[in-house]
C-alpha positions as CSV (number, residue, x, y, z in Angstrom):
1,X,0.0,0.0,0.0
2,X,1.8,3.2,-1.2
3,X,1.1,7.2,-0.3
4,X,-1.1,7.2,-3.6
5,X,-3.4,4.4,-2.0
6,X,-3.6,7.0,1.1
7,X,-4.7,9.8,-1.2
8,X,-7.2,7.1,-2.7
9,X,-8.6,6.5,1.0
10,X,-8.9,9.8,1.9
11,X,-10.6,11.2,-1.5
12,X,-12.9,7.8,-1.1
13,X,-14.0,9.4,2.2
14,X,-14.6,13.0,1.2
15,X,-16.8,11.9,-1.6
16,X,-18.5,9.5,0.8
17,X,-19.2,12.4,3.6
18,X,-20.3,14.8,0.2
19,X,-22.6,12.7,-0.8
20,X,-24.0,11.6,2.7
21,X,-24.6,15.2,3.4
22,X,-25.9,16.5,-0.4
23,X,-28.2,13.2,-0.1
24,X,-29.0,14.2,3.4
25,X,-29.6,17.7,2.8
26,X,-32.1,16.7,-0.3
27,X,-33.7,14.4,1.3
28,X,-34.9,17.1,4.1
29,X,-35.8,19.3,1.6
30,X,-38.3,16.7,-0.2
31,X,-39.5,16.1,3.4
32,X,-40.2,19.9,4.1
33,X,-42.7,20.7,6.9
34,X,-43.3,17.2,6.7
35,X,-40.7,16.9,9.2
36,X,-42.1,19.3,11.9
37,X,-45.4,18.1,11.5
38,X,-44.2,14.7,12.5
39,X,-42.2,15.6,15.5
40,X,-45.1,17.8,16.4
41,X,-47.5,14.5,16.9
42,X,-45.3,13.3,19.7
43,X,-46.9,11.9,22.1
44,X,-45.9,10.2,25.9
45,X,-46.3,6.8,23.8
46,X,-42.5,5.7,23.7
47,X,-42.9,3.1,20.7
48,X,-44.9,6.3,18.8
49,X,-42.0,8.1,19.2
50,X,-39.4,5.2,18.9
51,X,-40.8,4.8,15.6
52,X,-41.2,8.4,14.5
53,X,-37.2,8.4,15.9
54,X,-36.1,5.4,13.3
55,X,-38.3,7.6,10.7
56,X,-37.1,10.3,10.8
57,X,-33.1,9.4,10.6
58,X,-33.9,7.2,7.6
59,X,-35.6,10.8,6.2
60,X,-32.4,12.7,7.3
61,X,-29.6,9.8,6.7
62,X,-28.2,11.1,10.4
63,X,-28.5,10.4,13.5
64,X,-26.8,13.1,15.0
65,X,-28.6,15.7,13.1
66,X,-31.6,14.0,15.1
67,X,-30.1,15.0,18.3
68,X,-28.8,18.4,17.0
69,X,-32.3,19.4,16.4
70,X,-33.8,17.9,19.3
71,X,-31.4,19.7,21.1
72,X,-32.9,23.1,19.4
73,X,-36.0,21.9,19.8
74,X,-35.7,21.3,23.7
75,X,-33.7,24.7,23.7
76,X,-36.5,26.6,22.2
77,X,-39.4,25.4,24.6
78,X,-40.9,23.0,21.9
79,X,-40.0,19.8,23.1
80,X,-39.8,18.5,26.5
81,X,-36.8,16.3,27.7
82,X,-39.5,13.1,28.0
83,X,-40.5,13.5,24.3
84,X,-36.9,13.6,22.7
85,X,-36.3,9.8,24.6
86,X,-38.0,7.7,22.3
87,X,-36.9,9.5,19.1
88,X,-32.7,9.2,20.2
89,X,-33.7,5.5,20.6
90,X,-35.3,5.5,17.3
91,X,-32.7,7.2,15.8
92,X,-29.9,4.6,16.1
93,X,-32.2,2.0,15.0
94,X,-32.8,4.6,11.2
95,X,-29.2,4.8,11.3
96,X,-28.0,1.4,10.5
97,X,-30.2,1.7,7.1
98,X,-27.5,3.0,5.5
99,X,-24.8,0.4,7.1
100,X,-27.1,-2.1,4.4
101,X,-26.9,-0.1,1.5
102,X,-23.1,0.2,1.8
103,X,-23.0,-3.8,2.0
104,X,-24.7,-4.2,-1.4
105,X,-20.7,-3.8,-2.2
106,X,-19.8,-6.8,-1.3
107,X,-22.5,-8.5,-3.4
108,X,-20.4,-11.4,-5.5
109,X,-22.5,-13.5,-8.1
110,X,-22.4,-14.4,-11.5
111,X,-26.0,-14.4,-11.9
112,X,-26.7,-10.5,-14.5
113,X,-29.8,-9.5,-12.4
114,X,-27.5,-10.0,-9.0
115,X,-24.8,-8.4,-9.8
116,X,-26.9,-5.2,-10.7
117,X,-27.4,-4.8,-6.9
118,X,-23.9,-4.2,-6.9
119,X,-23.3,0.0,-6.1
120,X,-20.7,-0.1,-9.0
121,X,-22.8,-1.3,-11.3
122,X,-26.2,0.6,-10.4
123,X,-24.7,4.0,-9.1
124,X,-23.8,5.0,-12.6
125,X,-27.3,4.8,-13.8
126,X,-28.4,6.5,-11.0
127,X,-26.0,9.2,-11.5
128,X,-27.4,9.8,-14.6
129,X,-31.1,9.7,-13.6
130,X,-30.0,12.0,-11.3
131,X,-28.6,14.8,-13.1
132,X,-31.1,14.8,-16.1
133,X,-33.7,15.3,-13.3
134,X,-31.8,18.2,-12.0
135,X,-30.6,19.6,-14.8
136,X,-33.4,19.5,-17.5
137,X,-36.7,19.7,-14.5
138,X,-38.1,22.6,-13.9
139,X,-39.7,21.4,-10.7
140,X,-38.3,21.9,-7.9
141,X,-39.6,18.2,-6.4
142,X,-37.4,16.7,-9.4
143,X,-34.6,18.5,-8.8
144,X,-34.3,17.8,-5.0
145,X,-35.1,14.1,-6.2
146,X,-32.6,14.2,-8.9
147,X,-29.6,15.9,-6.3
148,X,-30.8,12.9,-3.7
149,X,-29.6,9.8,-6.4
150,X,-26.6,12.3,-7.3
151,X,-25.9,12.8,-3.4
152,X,-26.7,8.7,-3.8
153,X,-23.9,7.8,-6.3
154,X,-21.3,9.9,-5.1
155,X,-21.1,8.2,-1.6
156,X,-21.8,4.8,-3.3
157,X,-18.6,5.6,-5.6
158,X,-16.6,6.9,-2.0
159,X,-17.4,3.3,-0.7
160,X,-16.0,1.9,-4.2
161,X,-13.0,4.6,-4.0
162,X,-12.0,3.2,0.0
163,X,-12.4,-0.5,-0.6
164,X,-10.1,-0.3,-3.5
165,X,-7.5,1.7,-1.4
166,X,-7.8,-0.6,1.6
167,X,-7.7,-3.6,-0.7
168,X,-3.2,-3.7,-0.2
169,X,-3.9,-4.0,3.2
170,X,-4.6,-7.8,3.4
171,X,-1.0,-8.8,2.2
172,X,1.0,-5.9,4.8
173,X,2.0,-7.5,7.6
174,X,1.8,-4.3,9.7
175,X,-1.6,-4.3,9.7
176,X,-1.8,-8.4,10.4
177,X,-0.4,-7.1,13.8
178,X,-2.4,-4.4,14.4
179,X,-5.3,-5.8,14.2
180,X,-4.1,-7.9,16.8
181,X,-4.8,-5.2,18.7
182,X,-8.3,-5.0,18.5
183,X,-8.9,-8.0,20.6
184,X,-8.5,-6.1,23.1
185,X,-12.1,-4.7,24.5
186,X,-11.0,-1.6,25.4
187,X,-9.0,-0.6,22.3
188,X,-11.7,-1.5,19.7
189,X,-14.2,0.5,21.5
190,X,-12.1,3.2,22.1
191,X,-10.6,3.0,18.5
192,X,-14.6,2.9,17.1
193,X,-15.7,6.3,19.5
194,X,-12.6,8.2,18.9
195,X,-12.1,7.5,15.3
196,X,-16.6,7.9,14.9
197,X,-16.0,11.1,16.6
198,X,-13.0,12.7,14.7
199,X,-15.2,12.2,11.6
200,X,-18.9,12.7,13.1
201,X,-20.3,10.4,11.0
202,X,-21.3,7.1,12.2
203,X,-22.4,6.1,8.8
204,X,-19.0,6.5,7.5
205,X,-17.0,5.3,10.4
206,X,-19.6,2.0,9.6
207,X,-18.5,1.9,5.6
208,X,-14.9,2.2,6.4
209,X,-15.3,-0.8,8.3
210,X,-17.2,-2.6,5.9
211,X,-14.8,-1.7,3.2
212,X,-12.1,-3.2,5.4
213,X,-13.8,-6.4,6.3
214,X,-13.4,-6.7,2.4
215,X,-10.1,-7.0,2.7
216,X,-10.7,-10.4,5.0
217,X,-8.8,-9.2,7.6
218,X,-11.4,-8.2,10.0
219,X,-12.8,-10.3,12.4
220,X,-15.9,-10.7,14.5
221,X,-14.7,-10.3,17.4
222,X,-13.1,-6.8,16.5
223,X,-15.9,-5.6,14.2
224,X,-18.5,-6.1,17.4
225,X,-16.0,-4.1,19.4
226,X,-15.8,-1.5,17.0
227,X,-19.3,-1.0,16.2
228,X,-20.1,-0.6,19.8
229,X,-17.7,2.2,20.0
230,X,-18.9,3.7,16.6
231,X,-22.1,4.3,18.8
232,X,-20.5,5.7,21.5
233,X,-18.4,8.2,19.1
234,X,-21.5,9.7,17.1
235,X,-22.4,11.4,20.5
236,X,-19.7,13.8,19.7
237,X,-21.5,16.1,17.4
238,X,-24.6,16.1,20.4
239,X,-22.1,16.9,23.0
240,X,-20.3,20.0,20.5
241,X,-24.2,21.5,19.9
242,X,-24.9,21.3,23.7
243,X,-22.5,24.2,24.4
244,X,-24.4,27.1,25.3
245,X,-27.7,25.8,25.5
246,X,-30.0,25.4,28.9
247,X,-29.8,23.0,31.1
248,X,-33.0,20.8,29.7
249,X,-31.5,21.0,26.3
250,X,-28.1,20.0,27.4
251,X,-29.9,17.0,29.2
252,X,-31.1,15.7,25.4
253,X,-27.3,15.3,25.1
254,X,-26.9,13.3,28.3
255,X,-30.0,11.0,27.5
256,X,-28.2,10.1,24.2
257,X,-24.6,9.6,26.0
258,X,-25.7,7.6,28.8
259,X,-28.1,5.3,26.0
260,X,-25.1,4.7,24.4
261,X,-23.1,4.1,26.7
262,X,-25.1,2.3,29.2
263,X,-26.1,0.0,25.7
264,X,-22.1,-0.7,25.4
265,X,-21.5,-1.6,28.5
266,X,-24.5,-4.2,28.9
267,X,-24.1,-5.6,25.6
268,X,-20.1,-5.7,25.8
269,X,-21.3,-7.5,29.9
270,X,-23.6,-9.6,28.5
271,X,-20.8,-10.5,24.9
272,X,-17.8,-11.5,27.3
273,X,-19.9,-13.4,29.7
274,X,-21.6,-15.7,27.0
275,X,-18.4,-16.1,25.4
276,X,-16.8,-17.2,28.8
277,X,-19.5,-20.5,28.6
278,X,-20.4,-21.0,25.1
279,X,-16.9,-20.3,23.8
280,X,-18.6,-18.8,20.2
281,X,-16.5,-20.3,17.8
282,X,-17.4,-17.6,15.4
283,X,-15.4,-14.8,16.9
284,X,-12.0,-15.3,15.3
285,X,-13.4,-15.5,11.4
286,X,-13.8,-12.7,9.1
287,X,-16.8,-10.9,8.6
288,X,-18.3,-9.4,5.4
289,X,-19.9,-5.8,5.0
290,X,-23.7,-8.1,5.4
291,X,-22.7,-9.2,8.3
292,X,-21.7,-5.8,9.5
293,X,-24.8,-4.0,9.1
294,X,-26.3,-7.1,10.6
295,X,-24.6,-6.8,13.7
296,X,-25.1,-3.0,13.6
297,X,-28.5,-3.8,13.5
298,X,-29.0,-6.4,16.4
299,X,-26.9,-4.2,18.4
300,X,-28.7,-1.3,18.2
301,X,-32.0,-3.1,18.5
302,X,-31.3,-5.3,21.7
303,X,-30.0,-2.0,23.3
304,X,-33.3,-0.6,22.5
305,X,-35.1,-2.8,24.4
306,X,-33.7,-3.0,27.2
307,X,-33.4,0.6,27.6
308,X,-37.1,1.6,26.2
309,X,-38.6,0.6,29.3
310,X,-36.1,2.4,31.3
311,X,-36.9,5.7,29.6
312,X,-37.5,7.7,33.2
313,X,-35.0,6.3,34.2
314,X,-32.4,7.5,31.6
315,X,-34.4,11.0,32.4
316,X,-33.3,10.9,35.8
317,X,-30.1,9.9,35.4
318,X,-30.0,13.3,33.6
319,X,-31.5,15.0,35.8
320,X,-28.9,13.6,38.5
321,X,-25.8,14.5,35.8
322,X,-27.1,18.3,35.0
323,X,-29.1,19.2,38.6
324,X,-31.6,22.1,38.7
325,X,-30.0,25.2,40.6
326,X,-31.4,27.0,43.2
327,X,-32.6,29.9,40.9
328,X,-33.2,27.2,38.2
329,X,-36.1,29.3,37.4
330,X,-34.4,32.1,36.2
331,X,-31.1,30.7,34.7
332,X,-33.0,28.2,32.5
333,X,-34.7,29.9,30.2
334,X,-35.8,28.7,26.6
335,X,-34.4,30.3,23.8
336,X,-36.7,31.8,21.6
337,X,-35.6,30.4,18.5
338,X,-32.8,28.3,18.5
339,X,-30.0,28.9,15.5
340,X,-29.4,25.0,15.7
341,X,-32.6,24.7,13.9
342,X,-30.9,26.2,10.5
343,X,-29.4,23.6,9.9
344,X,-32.6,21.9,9.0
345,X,-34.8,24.9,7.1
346,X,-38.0,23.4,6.5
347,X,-38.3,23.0,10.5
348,X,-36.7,26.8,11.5
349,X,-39.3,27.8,8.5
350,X,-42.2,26.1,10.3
351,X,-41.2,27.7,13.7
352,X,-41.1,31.0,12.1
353,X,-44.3,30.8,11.3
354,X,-45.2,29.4,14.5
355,X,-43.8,32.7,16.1
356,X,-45.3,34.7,13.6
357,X,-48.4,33.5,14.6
358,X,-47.7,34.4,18.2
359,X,-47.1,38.2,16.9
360,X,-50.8,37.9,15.4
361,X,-51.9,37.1,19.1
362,X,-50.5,39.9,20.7
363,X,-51.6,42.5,18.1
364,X,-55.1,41.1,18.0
365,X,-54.6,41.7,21.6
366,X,-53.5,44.7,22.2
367,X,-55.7,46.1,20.0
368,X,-58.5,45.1,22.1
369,X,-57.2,46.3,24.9
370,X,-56.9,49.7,23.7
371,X,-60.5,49.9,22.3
372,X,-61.5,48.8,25.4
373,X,-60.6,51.2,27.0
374,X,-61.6,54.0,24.7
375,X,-64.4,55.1,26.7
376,X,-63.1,54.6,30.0
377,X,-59.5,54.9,30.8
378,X,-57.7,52.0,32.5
379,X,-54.2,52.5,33.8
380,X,-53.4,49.0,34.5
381,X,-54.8,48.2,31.1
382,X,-52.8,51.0,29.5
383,X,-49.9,49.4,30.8
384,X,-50.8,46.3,29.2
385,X,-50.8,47.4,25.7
386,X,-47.6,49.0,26.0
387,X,-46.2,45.6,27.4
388,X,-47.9,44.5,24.5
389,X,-46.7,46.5,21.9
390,X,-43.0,46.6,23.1
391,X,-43.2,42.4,23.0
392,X,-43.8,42.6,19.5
393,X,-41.3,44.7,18.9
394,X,-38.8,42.6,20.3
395,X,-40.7,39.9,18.4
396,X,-40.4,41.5,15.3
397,X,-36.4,42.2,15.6
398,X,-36.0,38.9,16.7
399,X,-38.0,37.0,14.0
400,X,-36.6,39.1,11.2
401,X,-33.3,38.7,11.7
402,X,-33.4,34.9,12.0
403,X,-35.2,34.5,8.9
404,X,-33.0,36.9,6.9
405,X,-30.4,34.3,8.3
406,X,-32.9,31.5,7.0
407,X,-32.6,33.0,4.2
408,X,-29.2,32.7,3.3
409,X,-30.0,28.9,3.9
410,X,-31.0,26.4,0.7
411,X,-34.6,26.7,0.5
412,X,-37.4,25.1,-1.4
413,X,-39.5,27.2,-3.5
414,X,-42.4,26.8,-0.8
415,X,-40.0,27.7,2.4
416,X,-38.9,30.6,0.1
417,X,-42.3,32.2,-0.1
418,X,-43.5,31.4,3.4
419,X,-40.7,33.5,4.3
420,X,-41.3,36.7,2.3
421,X,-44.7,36.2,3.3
422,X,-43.9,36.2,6.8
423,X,-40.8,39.0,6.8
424,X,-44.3,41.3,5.1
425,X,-46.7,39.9,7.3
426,X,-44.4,40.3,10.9
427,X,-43.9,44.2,9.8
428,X,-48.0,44.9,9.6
429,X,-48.6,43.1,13.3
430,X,-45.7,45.4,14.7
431,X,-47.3,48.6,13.4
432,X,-50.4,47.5,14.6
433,X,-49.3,47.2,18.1
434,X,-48.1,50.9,17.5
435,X,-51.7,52.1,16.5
436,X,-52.8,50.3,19.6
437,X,-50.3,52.4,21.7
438,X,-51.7,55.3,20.3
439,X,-55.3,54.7,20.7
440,X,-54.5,54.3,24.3
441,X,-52.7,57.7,24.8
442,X,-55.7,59.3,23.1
443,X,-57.7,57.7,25.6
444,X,-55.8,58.7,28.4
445,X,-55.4,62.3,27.1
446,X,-59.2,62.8,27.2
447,X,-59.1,61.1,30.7
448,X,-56.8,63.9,32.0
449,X,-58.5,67.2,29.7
450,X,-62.0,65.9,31.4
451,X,-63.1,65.4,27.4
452,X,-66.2,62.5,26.8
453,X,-67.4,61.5,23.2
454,X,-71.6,62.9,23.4
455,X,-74.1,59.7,23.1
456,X,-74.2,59.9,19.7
457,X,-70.8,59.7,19.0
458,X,-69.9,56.9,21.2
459,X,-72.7,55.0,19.4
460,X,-71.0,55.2,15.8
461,X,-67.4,54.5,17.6
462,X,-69.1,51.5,19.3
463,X,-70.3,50.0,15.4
464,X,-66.7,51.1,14.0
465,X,-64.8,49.4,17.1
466,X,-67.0,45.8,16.3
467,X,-66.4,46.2,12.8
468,X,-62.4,46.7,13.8
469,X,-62.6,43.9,16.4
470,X,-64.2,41.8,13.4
471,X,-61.5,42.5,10.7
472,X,-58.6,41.2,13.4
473,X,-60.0,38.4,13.7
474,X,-60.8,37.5,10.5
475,X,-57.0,38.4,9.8
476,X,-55.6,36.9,12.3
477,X,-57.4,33.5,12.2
478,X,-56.9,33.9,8.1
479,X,-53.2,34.0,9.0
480,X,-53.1,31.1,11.7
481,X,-55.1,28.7,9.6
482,X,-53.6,29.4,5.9
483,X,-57.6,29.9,5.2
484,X,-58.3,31.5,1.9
485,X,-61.8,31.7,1.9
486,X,-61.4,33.6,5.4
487,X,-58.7,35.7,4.0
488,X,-60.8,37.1,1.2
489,X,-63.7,38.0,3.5
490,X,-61.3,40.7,4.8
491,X,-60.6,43.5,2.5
492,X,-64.3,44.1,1.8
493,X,-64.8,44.7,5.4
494,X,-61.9,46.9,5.4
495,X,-63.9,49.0,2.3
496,X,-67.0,49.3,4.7
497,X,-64.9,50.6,7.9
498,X,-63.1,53.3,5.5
499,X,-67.0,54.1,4.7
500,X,-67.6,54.0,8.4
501,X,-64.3,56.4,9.6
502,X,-65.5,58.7,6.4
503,X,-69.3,59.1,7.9
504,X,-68.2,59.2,11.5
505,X,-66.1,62.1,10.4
506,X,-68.5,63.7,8.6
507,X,-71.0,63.5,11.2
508,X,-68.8,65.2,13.6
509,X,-68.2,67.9,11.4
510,X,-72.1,68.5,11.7
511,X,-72.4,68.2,15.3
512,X,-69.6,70.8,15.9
513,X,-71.5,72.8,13.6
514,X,-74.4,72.7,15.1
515,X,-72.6,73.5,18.7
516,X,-73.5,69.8,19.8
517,X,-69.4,68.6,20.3
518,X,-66.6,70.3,21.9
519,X,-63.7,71.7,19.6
520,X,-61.3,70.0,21.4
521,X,-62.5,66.7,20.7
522,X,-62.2,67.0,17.2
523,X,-58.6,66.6,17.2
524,X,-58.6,63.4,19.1
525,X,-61.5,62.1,17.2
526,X,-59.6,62.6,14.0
527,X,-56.4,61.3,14.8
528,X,-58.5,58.0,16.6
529,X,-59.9,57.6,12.8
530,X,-56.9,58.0,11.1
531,X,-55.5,54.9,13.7
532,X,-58.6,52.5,13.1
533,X,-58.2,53.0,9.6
534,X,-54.5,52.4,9.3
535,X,-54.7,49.5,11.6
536,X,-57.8,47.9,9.0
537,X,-54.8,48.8,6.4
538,X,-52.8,46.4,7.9
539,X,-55.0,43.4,8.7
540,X,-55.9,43.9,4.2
541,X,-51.9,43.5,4.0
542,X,-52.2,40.3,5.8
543,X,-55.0,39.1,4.0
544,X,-54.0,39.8,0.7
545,X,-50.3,37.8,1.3
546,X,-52.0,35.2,2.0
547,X,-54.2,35.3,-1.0
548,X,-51.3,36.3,-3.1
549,X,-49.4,33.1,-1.9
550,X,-52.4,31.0,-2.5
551,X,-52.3,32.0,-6.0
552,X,-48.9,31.9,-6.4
553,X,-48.9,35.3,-7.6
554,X,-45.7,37.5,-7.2
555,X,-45.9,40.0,-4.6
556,X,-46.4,43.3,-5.9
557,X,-47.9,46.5,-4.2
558,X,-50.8,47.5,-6.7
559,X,-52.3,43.8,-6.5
560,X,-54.8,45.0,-3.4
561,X,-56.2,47.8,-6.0
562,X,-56.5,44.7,-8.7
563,X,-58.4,42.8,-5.9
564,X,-60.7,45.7,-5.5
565,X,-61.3,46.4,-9.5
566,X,-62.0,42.9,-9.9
567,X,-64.4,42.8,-7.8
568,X,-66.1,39.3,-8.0
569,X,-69.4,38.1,-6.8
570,X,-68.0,36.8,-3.7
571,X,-66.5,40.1,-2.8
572,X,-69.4,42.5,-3.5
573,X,-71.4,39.7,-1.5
574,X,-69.3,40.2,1.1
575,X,-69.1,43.8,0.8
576,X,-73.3,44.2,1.1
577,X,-73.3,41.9,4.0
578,X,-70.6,44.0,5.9
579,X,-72.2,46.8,5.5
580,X,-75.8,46.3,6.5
581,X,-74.4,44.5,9.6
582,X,-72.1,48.0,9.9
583,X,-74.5,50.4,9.6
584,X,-74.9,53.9,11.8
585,X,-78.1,55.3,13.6
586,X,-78.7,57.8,10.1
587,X,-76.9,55.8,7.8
588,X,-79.8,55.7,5.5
């Protein structure tokens, strides 16, 4: 084995990681929201979420992306520790899928149809599959498709690259005597963790082994060792993303250690002691890449159940290893939205809008609150809506900048527009928190001059505040649900309350003239018009995204006034509806 079949050994295992991760990466993409809809139906069932685990890695081809993102999850409030048990156990069962793709290489036959099983012989086709699908489909779908059979070949053609390299290896006599080495328990599982860890990959630290067995030189005995530490070592790229996180989030990362490791040690127990009576005669021949992913397999199985029913356990034991403090309270908080989720964008996307649908909550709220108080000033409620209005502006900073870092990220074409949906949509809810902040201070202004809206007056406001309480929620629930039909029910309820803020205006235009309303009302009257009106402005932008998106329309600011000049059945319906139910004392 010369320096050249070095270089071969290495390249072999850069193309393998490159196509684990483009194939990995794809393969996300094509699962899109898919994926946070899944881990959102977890449940306290452990086999639900044991399979949902083993699901998920085979969608992701990674086990420690798994835990990454359960560890963003935890981090970010949206899992608990109890859920994420289940789904790490799951997760090194997926896992081992890929150990039996990789020992399709070792396939030998004469029979045509056989030997088409064979990577070397398939991956080529799929290569090509793979880039006329990305190259010539305008579909997005296909193109993700046709980057997961490139992503595919290339780490089939890194397994072909490192058996070939490894292949001198058989006749040194150096590595006759290493191997010698890997009798020993506690060298083959540290050799399997440290070597899994350097390369955070247990997938790859699993086909290097399988292209070595090829060789004939590996035996059973060393390639159980091994794999035991290989699971051991892919808790390296858990324990790296743990740093900086809270304490619940950094217990995911213990739960996976100590499953690992508590697996090892019973399996490696319960290996020796069988051995000691049954003497397995087995140990000392050489394995094949089948046998590999077989043992893989069983290993990763048995230690599933015997730890699945030991799940509160393993959460106490974390509990034990990462204590609560005496001000756990404070110290532990979640983080809003974790920047561990960008590494997986359809799921960061979803929690985006998850967020963003905690902004509509708030505006809807405060503006409520301020209404509410319109005719009778409330301090404590006052107080309230500002809270109000400054959490959405921290909302808003916050939620921006993360997706304009999402958006840096490889999107699909859907992630891609419910993101400039939501970067418009997350700017109309802040504003509207600032109308609400203003209604309030008009409020308490006439509180302190001593000023009262006349019977009348407070009449049209009280038909122009249900028509505004209407609109947000129309909006808001529009927004929350994705509903189109509710969506389109809102801009001809915005035309009615500009027709209502027009009349109300014009009607206290009368009463001044007629002596029946105080000057100095007319000022705040005005400026409360101009905020109700703003504030329907804002639930139509909302509205119309979403019917935009629906539509697939490109977003452009003169398609609200083609909405209105088109004006379809539906919306003049609506339109007559909203405005007999909206109607003042003289409207007629």
């Amino acid at each position: 084995m010369d320096i050249f079949s070095i270089f071969t050994l290495c390249g072999g295992l850069a193309f393998f990681l490159f196509g684990m991760h483009v194939m990995s990466q794809s393969l996300e993409k094509l699962a899109g929201g898919k994926l946070e809809t899944t881990l959102r139906k977890m449940t306290s069932n452990p086999f639900k979420s044991l399979g949902l685990g083993a699901g998920i890695t085979v969608a992701v081809q990674s086990s420690s992306a798994v835990t990454v993102m359960l560890v963003g999850l935890v981090n970010s409030g949206i899992m608990t520790l109890d859920q994420t048990v289940g789904v790490i156990m799951g997760s090194n069962i997926g896992t081992t899928l890929t150990a039996w793709i990789l020992s399709m290489a070792g396939i030998e036959s004469d029979n045509v149809f056989i030997s088409l099983l064979k990577p070397e012989n398939f991956s080529p086709v799929i290569a090509l599959i793979g880039i006329v699908l990305f190259m010539l489909s305008k579909k997005k779908k296909h193109q993700d498709i046709g980057m997961i059979m490139l992503g595919f070949s290339v780490l089939m053609y890194g397994m072909e690259l490192m058996k070939n390299a490894v292949a001198p290896l058989a006749e040194m006599e150096g590595f006759q005597n290493l191997l010698v080495a890997f009798n020993n328990p506690i060298v083959s599982v540290l050799f399997g963790a440290v070597f899994t860890g350097i390369i955070q990959s247990s997938a790859a630290s699993v086909g290097i082994l399988q292209a070595l067995s090829m060789t004939g030189s590996i035996t059973y005995r060393a390639a159980i060792l091994i794999i035991m530490g290989q699971n051991i070592g892919t808790c390296v790229t858990a324990l790296i993303s743990s740093i900086g996180v809270n304490k619940n989030a950094k217990r995911v990362t213990v739960v996976h250690m100590s499953f690992n490791i508590i697996g090892t040690v019973i399996c490696l127990t319960a290996f020796y002691g069988l051995d000691a009576f049954m003497h397995f005669a087995f140990l000392d021949k050489a394995i094949n890449p089948v046998e590999i992913a077989f043992v893989h397999s069983i290993f990763n199985i048995i230690t599933t159940i015997i730890l699945l029913p030991l799940s509160n356990l393993l959460v106490k034991l974390a509990y034990k290893i990462i204590p609560d403090g005496k001000n756990s309270k404070s110290e532990d908080k979640t983080v809003w939205l974790d920047e561990r989720l960008l590494a997986s964008p359809p799921l960061a996307t979803s929690q985006c809008r998850q967020k963003a649908k905690g902004m509509a909550k708030v505006s809807k709220a405060a503006l409520q609150d301020a209404i509410g108080i319109m005719f009778r000033y409330d301090q404590k409620i006052a107080d309230k809506v500002e809270e109000e209005e400054q959490k959405l502006d921290t909302m808003e900073d916050k939620l921006a900048t993360y997706m304009l870092k999402l958006s840096q990220k490889e999107l699909t074409e859907a992630d891609s527009k419910t993101i400039t949906e939501l970067l418009h949509t997350i700017g109309d809810f802040e504003r509207i928190g600032d109308h609400a902040i203003n209604i309030a201070k008009i409020s308490q202004e006439m509180s302190e001059s001593g000023l009262e809206f006349s019977e009348e007056a407070k009449a049209d406001f009280v038909t122009l505040f249900a028509a505004i309480t209407e609109i947000s929620e129309l909006a808001v629930n529009a927004f929350n649900k994705n509903d189109l039909a509710l969506a389109s029910k809102v801009e001809p309820l915005e035309e009615v309350i500009d027709k209502l803020t027009a009349k109300i205006k014009h009607k206290h235009i009368e009463r001044m003239q007629k002596g029946l309303c105080k000057p100095e009302l007319g000022v705040h009257i005005s400026n409360l018009l101009i905020y109700i009106e703003r504030i329907s402005d804002h639930y139509s932008n909302v509205a119309v995204i979403i019917i935009q998106t629906a539509h697939a329309t490109v977003f452009k600011h003169d398609y609200l006034n083609e909405i209105k000049a088109e004006r379809s059945p539906q919306f003049i319906d609506s339109y007559n509806t909203y405005n007999h139910k909206y109607r003042l004392a003289d409207s007629e």
